[in-house]
C-alpha positions in Angstrom: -14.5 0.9 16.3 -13.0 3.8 18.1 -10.0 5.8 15.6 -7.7 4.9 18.2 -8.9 1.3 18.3 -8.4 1.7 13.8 -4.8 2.8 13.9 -3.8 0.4 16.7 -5.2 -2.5 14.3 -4.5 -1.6 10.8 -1.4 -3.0 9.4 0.1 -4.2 6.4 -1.4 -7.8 5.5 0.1 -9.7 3.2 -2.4 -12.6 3.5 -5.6 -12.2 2.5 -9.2 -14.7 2.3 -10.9 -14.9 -0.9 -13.8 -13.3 0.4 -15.2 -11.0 -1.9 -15.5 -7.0 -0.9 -19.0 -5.5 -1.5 -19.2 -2.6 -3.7 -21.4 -0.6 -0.8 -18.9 -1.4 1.8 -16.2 0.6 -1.1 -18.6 2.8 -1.8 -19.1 4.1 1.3 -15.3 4.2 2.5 -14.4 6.1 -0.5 -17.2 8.4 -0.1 -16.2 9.1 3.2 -12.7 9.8 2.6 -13.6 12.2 0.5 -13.3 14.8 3.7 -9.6 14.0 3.8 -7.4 16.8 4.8 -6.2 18.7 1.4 -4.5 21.8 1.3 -5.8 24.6 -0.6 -8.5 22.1 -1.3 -7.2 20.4 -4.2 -7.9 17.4 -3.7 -5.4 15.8 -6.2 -6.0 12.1 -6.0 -7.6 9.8 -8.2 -7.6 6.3 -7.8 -9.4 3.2 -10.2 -10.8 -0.2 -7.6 -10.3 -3.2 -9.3 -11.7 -6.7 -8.8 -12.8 -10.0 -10.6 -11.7 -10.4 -14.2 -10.5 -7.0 -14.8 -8.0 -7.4 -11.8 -6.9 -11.0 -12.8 -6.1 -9.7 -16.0 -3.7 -7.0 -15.1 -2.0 -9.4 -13.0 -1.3 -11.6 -15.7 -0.1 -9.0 -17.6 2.4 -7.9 -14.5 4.0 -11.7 -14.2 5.1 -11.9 -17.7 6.0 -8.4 -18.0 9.8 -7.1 -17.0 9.6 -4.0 -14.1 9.3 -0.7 -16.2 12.6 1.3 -17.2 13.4 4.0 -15.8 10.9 3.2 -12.3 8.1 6.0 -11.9 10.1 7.3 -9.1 12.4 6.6 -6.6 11.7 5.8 -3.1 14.5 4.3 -2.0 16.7 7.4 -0.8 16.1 7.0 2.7 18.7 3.7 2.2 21.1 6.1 2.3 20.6 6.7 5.9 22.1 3.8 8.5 19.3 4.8 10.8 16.2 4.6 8.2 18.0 1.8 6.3 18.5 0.1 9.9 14.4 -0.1 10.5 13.9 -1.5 6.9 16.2 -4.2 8.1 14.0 -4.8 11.1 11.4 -5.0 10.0 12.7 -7.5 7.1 13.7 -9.9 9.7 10.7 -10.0 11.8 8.5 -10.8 8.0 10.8 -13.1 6.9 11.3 -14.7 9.9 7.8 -15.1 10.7 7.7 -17.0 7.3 10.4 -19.1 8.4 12.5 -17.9 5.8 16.3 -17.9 6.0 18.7 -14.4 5.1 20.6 -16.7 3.0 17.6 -17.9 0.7 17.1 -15.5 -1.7 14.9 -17.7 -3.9 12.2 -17.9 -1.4 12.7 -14.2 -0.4 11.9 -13.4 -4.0 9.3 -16.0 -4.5 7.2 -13.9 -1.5 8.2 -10.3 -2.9 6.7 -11.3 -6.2 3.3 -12.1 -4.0 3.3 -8.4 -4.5 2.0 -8.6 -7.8 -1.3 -10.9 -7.0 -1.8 -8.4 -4.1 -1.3 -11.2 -1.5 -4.8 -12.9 -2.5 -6.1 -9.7 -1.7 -9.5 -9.6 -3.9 -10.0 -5.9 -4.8 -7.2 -3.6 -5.2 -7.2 0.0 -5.4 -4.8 1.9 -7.5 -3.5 5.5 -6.9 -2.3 8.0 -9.3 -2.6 11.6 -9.7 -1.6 14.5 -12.2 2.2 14.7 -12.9 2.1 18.4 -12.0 1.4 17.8 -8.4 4.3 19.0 -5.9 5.5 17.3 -2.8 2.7 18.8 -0.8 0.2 17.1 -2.8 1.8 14.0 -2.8 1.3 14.7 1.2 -1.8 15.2 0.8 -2.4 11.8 -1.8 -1.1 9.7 1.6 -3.1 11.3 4.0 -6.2 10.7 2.3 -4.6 6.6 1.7 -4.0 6.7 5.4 -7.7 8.1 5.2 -9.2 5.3 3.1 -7.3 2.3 5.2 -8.7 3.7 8.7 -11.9 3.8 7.3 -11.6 0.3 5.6 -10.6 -0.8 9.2 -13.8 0.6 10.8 -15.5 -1.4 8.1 -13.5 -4.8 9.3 -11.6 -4.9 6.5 -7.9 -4.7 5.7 -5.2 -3.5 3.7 -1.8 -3.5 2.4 -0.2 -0.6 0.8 2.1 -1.7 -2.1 4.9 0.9 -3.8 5.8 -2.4 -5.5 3.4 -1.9 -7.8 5.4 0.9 -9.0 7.3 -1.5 -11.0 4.4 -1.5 -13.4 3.0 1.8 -13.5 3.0 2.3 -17.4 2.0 -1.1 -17.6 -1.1 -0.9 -14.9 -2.1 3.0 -16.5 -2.9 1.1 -20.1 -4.9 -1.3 -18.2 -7.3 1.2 -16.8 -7.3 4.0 -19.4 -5.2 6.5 -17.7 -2.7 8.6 -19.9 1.3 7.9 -19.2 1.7 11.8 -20.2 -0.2 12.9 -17.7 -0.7 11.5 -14.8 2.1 9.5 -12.2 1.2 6.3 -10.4 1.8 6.3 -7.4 0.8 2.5 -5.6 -1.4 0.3 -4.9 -3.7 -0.7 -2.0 -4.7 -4.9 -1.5 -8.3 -4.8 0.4 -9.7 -7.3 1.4 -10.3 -9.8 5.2 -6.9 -10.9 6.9 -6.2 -15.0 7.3 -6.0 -14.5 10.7 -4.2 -18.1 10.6 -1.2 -16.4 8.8 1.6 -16.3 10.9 2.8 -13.2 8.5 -0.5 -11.1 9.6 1.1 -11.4 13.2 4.2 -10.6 13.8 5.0 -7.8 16.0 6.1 -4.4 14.5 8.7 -1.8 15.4 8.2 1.3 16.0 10.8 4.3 16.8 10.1 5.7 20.8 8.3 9.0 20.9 10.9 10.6 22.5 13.3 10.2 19.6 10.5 11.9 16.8 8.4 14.2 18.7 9.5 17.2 20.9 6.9 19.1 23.0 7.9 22.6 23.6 6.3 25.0 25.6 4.1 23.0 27.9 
């Protein structure tokens, strides 16, 4: 699989076969990833991979657990904007629609937002955190080595679904895996795992903004 051919195919699956993920296959995507652009080199990411029992577990404790107070951050601010907020709606409409799920019926909305929390079937899941005195360009840096790890995972056949959602339960998810509160943020979670390529929500098309209106060559 070309890079080109990785990025054209990755997207955000939110149904996934219970197929278990080998621990090479990981293994070798995270070792790879490693290479990641980073600037100044330091490398701030961390991340735990969860799977089996230990991951059943933490989702138990997430369904029976209220979302934390106050949230680990906010990253809702670009709501504020009508264009920014204006894509979120878009591509709301084409998910929920591709469920066959109405605007109006907010208990079946929530019912598939809550999917969140079992990772969409998803049967590994990796979770990202990373010291609290990282800046905004490491925080960069932390998504370009995610974007890293799901391009890879792709190469592999595999897919992926990052999840902010998660964020909900950082404090919560931290206990779980032995990572201190005082030090460290959550940042989100990753579902791995094979696609139902039967899901009509693994299929519906994407928007995306025209090049014209983000990128401006100058010069050539």
């Amino acid at each position: 699989m070309t890079v080109s051919e990785a990025v054209a195919t990755r997207r955000s699956v939110r149904s996934f076969l219970d197929t278990p993920v080998p621990l090479d296959v990981l293994t070798r995507v995270m070792d790879k990833a490693r290479f990641a652009p980073s600037g100044c080199n330091f490398q701030p990411w961390e991340a735990s991979i969860l799977t089996g029992a230990p991951l059943k577990a933490l989702q138990e404790k997430m369904k029976v657990s209220p979302p934390q107070d106050p949230p680990e951050y906010d990253f809702s601010a670009p709501n504020a904007s009508p264009d920014h907020y204006a894509r979120l709606c878009d591509v709301s409409e084409r998910m929920y629609g591709a469920l066959g799920i109405a605007r109006e019926d907010k208990a079946a909305r929530n019912a598939f937002m809550n999917n969140n929390i079992v990772s969409f079937g998803a049967p590994a899941v990796l979770l990202c955190y990373f010291p609290r005195f990282m800046g905004p360009p490491q925080w960069s840096d932390v998504g370009m080595w995610l974007q890293t790890v799901m391009l890879l995972l792709r190469e592999e056949g595999l897919d992926s679904c990052p999840q902010e959602f998660l964020w909900m339960h950082a404090r919560l998810i931290k206990e779980h895996i032995g990572v201190s509160d005082e030090t460290h943020i959550f940042f989100c979670g990753i579902a791995i795992g094979y696609r139902d390529e039967q899901a009509p929500i693994n299929a519906f098309e994407r928007s995306r903004v025209p090049l014209d209106e983000q990128v401006r060559f100058i010069g050539f």
